[in-house]
Structures are given as structure tokens and as C-alpha cells.
One Martini backbone bead per residue (centre of mass of N, CA, C, O) as a GRO file, in nm:
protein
   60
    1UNK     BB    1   8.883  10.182   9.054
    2UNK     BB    2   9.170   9.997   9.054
    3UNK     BB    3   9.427   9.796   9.116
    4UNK     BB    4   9.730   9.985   9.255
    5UNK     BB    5  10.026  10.088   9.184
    6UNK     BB    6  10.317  10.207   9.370
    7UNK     BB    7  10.510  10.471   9.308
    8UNK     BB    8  10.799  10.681   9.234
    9UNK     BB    9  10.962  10.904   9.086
   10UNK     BB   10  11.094  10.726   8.838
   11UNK     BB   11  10.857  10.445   8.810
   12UNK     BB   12  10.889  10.265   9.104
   13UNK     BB   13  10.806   9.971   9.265
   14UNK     BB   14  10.702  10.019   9.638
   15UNK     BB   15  10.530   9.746   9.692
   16UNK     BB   16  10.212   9.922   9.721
   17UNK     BB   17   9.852   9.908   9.740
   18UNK     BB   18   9.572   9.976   9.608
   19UNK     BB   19   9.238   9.935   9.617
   20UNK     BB   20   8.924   9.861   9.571
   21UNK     BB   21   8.743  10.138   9.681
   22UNK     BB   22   8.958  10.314   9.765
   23UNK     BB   23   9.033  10.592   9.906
   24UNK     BB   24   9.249  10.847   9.688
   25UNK     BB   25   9.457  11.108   9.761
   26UNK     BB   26   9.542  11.403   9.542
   27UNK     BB   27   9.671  11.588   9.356
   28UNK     BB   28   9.559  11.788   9.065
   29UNK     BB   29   9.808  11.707   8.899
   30UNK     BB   30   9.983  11.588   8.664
   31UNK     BB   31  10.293  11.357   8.632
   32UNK     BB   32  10.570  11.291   8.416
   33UNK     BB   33  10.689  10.962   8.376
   34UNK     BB   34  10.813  10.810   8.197
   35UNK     BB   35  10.542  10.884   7.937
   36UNK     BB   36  10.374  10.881   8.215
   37UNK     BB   37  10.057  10.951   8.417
   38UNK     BB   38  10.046  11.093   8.731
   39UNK     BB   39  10.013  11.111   9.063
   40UNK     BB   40  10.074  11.257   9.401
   41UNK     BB   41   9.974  11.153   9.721
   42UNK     BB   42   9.848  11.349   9.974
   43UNK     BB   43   9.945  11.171  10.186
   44UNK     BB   44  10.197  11.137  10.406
   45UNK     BB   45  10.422  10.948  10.583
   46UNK     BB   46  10.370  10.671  10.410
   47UNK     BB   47  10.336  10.882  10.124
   48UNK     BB   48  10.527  11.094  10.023
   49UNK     BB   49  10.653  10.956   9.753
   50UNK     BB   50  10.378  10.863   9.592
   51UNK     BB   51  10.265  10.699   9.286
   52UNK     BB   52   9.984  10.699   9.071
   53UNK     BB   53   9.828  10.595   8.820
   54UNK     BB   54   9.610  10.757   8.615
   55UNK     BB   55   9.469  10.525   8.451
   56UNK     BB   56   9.331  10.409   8.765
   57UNK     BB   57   9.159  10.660   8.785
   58UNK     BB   58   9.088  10.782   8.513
   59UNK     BB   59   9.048  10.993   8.175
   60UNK     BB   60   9.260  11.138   8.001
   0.00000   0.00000   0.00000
């Protein structure tokens, strides 16, 4: 994984980075938003509705 931004439901930066080489808990499928492929953020209260592109995390 490199660093990567978080995005909101409609595929906007909420201006908050992963950075590399750090844990990231995510939902099992991907959710397509604007014809790009995301994961949705498994984490709670601080990042309840936020999405990284899949292509940061893995090999579609």
C-alpha cells in the first residue's frame, strides 16, 4: 500500500491521508463510485463514511 486519500460516498477528498505501510481495516467488496473501485473503511466514529481507492490497497 502507498499513502493514500480518503474519499467521501460521492468520490470527494475529505482531505485525510493513509499514510504507507500502515494498517488498514476495510469491508470485504468494493463499491463503485464515479466508474472507480473503493473499499469502504471499516473503522468507526472518526472515519464513519470515508472510502480509499481500491487500487491503493490491492490488484483488482
Amino acid at each position: 500500500m502507498h499513502t493514500a486519500i480518503l474519499y467521501n460516498d460521492k468520490g470527494k477528498s475529505l482531505g485525510k491521508k493513509y499514510y504507507s505501510y500502515r494498517k488498514v481495516s476495510v469491508l470485504p467488496n468494493t463499491v463503485d463510485i464515479n466508474g472507480s473501485e473503493y473499499y469502504k473503511l471499516a473503522l468507526g466514529d472518526d472515519y464513519n463514511e470515508a472510502y480509499i481507492k481500491a487500487s491503493n490497497i490491492s490488484v483488482l
